[in-house]
Steps between C-alpha positions, in 0.01 A plus 500: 500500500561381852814307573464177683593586819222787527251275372614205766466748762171628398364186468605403834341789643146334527422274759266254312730490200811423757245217669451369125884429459488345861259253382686453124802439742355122581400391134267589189159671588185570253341915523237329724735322752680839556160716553380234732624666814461836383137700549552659194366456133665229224576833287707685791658200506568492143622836540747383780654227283517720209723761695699177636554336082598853410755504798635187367377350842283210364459327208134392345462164327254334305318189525170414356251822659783579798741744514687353821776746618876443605718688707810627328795617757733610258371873581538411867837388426587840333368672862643314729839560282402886542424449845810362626709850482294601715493220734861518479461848672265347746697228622802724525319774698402234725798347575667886562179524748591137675833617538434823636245319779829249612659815534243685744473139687845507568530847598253430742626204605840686585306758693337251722148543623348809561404555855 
């Protein structure tokens, strides 16, 4: 069994399935409405949204012969909580870099032009 990060990941890996959530990100959508801008088959697509309900991503519903589809961001939530150690290290390596340009600028400054 995979743990829900892994299978997050994974499911973000594909570039159709991460256009699906895209499009779940402004509302409800039936299979249909999410293959229309695809060129690929309704069963791929099935496929994709498969890997994406297993991933906890979306979430199918019923109503009369639809199955429209939801986004669910609770998984993204989870990521972006994973995510932000290591934008902590970005952000800080960043800032050490910013600092360590002022310094070279003033250096130079001190120097004066070269000639």
């Amino acid at each position: 069994m995979t743990d829900a990060l892994s299978q997050t990941l994974s499911a973000l890996a594909d570039p159709t399935r991460r256009a699906i959530l895209a499009r779940l990100s402004s509302g409800p959508a039936t299979v249909n409405e999410l293959a229309e801008p695809f060129d690929i088959s309704l069963p791929a697509i099935s496929r994709h949204l498969k890997v994406l309900e297993t991933a906890g991503l979306i979430a199918r519903g019923r109503e009369a012969q639809w199955r429209p589809c939801q986004l669910n961001a609770e998984p993204l939530k989870q990521l972006d909580g994973w995510l932000s150690t290591y934008r902590k290290f970005w952000e800080g390596s960043f800032d050490r870099m910013d600092a360590y340009l002022r310094q070279i600028q003033r250096h130079a400054a001190r120097k004066g032009p070269r000639q």
